[in-house]
C-alpha positions as CSV (number, residue, x, y, z in Angstrom):
1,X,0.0,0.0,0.0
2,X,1.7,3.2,-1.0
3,X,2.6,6.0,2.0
4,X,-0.9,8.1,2.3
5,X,1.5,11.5,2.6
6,X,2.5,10.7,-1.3
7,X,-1.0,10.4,-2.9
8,X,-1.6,12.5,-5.7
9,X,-3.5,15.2,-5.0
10,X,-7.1,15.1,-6.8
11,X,-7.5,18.7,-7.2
12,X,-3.8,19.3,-8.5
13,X,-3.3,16.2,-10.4
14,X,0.4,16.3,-8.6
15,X,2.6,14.7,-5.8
16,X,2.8,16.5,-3.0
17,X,6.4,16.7,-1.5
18,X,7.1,14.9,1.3
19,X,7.9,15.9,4.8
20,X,11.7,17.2,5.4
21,X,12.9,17.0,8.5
22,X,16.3,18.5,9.4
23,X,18.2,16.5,11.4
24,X,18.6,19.2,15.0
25,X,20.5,21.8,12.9
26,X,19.4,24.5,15.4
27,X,20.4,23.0,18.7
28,X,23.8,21.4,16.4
29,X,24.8,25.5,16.3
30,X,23.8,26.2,19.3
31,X,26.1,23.6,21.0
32,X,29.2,24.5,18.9
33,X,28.2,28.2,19.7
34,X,28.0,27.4,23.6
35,X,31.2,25.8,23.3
36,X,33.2,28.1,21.2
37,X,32.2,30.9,24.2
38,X,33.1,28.7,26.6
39,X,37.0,28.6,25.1
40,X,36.7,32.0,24.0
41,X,36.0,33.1,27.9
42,X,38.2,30.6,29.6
43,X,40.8,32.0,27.0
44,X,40.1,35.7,28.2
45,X,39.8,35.0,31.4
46,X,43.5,33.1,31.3
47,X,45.4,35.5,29.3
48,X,43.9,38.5,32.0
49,X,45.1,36.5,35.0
50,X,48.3,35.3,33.8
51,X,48.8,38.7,32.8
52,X,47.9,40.4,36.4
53,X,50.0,37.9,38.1
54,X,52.9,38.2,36.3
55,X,52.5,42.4,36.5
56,X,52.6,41.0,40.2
57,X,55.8,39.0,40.3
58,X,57.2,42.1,38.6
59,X,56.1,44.6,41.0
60,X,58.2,42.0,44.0
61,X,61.6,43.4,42.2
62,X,60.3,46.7,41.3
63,X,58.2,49.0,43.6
64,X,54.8,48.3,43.8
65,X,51.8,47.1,45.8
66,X,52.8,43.1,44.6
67,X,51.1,41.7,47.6
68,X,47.5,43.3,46.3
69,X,48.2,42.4,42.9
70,X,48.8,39.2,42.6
71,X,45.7,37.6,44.7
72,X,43.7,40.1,42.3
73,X,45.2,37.9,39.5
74,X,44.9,34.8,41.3
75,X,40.8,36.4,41.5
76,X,40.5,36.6,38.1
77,X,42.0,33.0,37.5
78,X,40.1,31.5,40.1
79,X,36.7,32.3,38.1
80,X,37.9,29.4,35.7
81,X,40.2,27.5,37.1
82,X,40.5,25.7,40.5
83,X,44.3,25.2,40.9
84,X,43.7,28.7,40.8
85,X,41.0,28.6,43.7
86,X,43.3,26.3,46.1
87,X,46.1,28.4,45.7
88,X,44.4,32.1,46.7
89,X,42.8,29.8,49.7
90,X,46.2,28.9,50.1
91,X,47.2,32.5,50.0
92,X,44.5,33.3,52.2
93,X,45.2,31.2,54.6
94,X,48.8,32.0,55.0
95,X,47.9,35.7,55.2
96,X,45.6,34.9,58.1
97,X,48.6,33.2,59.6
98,X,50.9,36.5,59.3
99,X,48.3,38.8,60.5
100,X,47.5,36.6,63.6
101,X,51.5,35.9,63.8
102,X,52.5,39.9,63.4
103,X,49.1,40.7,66.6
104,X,51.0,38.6,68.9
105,X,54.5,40.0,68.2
106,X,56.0,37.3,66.1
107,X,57.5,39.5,63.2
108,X,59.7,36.9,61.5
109,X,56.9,34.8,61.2
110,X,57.6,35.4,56.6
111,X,61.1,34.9,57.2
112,X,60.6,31.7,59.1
113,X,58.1,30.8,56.3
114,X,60.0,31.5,53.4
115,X,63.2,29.7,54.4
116,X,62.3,27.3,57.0
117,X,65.4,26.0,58.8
C-alpha cells in the first residue's frame, strides 16, 4: 500500500512533496556556539590573569603594591580555574597566619616561612 502522505492530489493532479525534517541543525549550532564561548571566555579569562600575576611577580623586584596584585590575579583565575581557587585559599590562609603571627608580636613569622630551617 503506497505512504498516504505521497497520494496525488485530486484537485492538483500532482505529488505533494514529502515531509523534510532537518536533522537538529538548530540546537547542532547552538552547542558549537555554547562551546566556542566557553573557550573564547576561559581564554580571556587566562590571558587577563596570567597577565595580572605576572605584572605582580614584577612589581616584588620593582616598587609596587605586589602583595594586592597578585591575589587580584589569582581572583581573576580562580573564576575558571580551580588550581587557581586552592592556591588564593592557600594564600588566604597564609595571610591569616601572618596577620595573627604579626598581633601577637611574632615579626619573622615570613622569614621563618620563606626559608624554613
Amino acid at each position: 500500500m503506497p505512504d498516504p502522505r505521497l497520494r496525488r492530489s485530486r484537485s492538483l493532479n500532482r505529488a505533494p512533496e514529502p515531509e523534510r525534517r532537518t536533522p537538529d541543525a538548530p540546537s547542532l549550532i547552538l552547542r558549537l556556539a555554547r562551546g566556542s564561548y566557553r573557550i573564547a571566555r576561559r581564554l580571556v579569562i587566562a590571558t587577563v590573569g596570567a597577565t595580572v600575576v605576572l605584572v605582580g611577580a614584577v612589581m616584588f623586584f620593582t616598587p609596587g603594591p605586589a602583595v594586592v596584585v597578585i591575589p587580584l590575579g589569582l581572583a581573576i583565575l580562580a573564576l575558571e580555574f580551580v588550581w587557581a581557587r586552592r592556591l588564593l585559599r592557600l594564600f588566604r590562609v597564609r595571610a591569616r597566619q601572618a596577620a595573627r603571627a604579626y598581633r601577637r608580636g611574632d615579626h619573622g613569622y615570613w622569614r621563618r616561612w620563606l626559608w624554613p630551617r
